[in-house]
C-alpha positions in Angstrom: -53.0 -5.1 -18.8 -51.8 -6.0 -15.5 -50.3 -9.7 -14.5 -51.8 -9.3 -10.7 -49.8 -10.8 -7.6 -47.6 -12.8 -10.1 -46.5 -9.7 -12.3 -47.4 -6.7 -14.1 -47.1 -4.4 -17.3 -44.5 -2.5 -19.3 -40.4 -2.2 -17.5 -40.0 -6.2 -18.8 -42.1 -7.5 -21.5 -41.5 -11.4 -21.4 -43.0 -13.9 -24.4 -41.7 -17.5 -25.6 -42.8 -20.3 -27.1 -44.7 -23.1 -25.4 -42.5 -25.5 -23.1 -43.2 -29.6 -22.3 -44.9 -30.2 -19.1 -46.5 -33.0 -17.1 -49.2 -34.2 -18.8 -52.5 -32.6 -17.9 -56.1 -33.9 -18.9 -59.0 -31.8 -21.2 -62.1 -32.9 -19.8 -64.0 -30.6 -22.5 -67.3 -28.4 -21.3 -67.0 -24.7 -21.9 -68.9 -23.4 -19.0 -69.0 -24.2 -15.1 -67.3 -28.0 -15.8 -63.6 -28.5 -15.0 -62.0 -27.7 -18.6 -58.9 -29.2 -17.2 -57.7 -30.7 -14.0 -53.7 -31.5 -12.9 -53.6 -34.1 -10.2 -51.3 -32.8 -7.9 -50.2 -34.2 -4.0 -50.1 -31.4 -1.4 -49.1 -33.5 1.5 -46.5 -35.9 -0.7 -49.0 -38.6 1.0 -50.5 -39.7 -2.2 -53.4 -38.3 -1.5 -54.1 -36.5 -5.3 -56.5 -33.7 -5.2 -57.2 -32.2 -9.1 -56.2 -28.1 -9.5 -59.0 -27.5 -12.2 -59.8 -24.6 -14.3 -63.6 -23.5 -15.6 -64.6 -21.0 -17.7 -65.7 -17.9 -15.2 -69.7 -16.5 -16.0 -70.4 -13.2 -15.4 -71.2 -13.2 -11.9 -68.1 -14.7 -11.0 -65.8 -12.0 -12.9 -67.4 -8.6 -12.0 -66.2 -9.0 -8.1 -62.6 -10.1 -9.9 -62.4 -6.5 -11.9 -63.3 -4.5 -9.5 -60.4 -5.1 -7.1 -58.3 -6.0 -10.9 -59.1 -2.5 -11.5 -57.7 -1.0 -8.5 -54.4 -3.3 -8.2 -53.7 -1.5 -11.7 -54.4 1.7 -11.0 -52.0 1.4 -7.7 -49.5 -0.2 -10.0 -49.1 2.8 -12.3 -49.1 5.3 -9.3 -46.3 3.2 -8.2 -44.4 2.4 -11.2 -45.6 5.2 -13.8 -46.1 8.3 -11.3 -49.5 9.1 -12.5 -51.9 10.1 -10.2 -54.6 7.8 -8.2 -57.2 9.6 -10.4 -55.9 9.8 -13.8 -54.3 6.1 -13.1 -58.1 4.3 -11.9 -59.5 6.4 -14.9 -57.2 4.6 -17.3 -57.2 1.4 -15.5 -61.2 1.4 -15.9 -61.1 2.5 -19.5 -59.0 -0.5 -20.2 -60.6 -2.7 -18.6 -63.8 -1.9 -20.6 -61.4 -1.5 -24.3 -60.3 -5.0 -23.5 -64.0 -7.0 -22.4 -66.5 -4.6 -23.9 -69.0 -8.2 -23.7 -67.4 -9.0 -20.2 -67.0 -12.7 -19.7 -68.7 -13.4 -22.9 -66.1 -11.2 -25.2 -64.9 -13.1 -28.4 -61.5 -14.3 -27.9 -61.3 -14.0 -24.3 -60.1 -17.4 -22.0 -61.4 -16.4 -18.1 -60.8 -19.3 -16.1 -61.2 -19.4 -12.4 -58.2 -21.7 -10.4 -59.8 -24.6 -8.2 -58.1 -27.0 -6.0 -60.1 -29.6 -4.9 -63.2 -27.8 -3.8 -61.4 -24.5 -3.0 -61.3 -21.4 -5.6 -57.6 -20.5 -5.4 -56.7 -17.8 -8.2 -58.0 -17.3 -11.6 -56.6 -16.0 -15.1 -57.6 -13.9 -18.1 -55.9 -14.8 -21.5 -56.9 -13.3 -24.8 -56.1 -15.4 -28.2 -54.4 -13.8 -31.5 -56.6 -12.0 -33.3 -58.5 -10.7 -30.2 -58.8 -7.1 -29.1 -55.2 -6.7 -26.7 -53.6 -10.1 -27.6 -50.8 -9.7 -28.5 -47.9 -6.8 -28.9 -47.2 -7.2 -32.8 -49.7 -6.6 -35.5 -50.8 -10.3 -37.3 -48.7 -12.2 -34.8 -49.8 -15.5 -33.5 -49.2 -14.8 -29.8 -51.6 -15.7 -27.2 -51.5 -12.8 -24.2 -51.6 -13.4 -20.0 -53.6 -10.2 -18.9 -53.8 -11.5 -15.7 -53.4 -14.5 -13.6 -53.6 -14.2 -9.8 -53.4 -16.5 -6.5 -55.5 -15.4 -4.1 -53.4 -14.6 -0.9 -54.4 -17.4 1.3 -53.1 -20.0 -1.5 -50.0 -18.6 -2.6 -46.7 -20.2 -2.6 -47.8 -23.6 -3.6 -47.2 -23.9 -7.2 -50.4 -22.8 -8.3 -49.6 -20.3 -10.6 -47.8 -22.7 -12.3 -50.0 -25.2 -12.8 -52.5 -22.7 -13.8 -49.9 -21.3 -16.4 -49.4 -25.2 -17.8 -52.9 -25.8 -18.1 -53.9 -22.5 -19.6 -50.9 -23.5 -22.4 -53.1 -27.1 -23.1 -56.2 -25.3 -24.0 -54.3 -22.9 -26.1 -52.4 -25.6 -27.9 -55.9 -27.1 -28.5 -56.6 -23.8 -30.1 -53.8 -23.9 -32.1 -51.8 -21.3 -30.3 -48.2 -21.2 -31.1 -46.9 -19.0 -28.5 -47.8 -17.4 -25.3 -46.6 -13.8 -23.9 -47.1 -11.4 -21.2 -45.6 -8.3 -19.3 -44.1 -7.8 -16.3 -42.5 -5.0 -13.7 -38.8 -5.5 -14.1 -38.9 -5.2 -9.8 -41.3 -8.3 -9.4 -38.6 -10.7 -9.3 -40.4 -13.7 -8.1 -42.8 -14.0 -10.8 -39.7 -13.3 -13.3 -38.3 -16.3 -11.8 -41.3 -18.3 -12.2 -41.7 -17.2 -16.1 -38.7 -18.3 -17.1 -38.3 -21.5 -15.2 -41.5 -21.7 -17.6 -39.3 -21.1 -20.5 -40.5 -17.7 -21.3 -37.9 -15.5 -22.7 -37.1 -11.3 -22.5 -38.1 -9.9 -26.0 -37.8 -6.2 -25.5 -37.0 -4.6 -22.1 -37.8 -0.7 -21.2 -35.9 1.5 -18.5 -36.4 4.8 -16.7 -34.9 7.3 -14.3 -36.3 10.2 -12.3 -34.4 13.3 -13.0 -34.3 15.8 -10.6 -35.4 19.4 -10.8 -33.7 22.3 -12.1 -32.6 24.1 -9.4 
């Protein structure tokens, strides 16, 4: 599935192991309570407002997959040259293979990005052994279906700090390792991954060839 604004399925399919990080803090609840907060300084002032992530209810994720929906769909015109209608009809299919019980689906991490009282992004993880977690049969991988900064809040280290914290909870879980796909083109969030520590584990290229004449 697609890794909106910060990256996005099949040319590059990028999975490590977990990486050290700043310590963040579990504050436990499992629904509409910070599950965990990173203190973090915006105006190097001192002044140290919490990025948090809750779990998302339902009413919060159906506007999310709507508009998740149709980023995909425009990403495999783009990238897969299928058309607008046979690429929405596959991104909606998916969508519904992957969260048949929407944000209650077994297995399923939906967390919506806050920084101090603003909603900034949000991401969808699934956790081995759930339906589209991982690429390898009985591997112990966690998967990043999506995680997005909404475009008023990007290019503040948010996605990173919702990467690190999504990577507590999992270790909580017991989750050895963490992967997700990308677009070969989207440079910027392949730079991001791997200053993560995420590392290239299979790769896939492609050229047009032209018509017989």
């Amino acid at each position: 599935m697609a890794v909106a604004d910060v990256g996005d399925p099949h040319p590059a399919i990028i999975a490590g192991p977990r990486t050290p990080w700043p310590p963040a803090t579990n504050r436990g609840g499992t629904s509409g309570h910070a599950l965990l907060y990173y203190p973090l300084d915006p105006d190097g002032e001192g002044a140290m407002v919490e990025l948090t992530l809750t779990a998302m209810t339902e009413q919060e994720l159906a506007p999310l997959l709507g508009t998740l929906e149709q980023h995909y769909a425009e990403d495999m015109v783009a990238h897969r040259g299928m058309t607008p209608a046979a690429a929405r009809e596959r991104s909606s299919n998916q969508l519904r293979e992957l969260l048949p019980a929407g944000a209650a689906t077994e297995g399923v991490l939906l967390r919506l990005a806050r920084f101090g009282d603003a909603e900034v992004g949000w991401i969808w993880v699934t956790v081995p052994g759930a339906v589209g977690a991982t690429d390898t049969t009985g591997s112990q991988r966690g998967w990043i279906h999506n995680i997005e900064v909404y475009p008023a809040h990007r290019g503040r280290g948010y996605a990173r700090r919702m990467i690190q914290l999504i990577e507590v909870e999992l270790a909580h879980l017991g989750v050895p390792e963490l992967g997700l796909n990308v677009f070969g083109t989207n440079t910027v969030a392949i730079g991001l991954y791997r200053s993560l520590g995420f590392e290239v584990m299979a790769q896939q290229m492609s050229k047009r060839i032209e018509p017989a004449g």
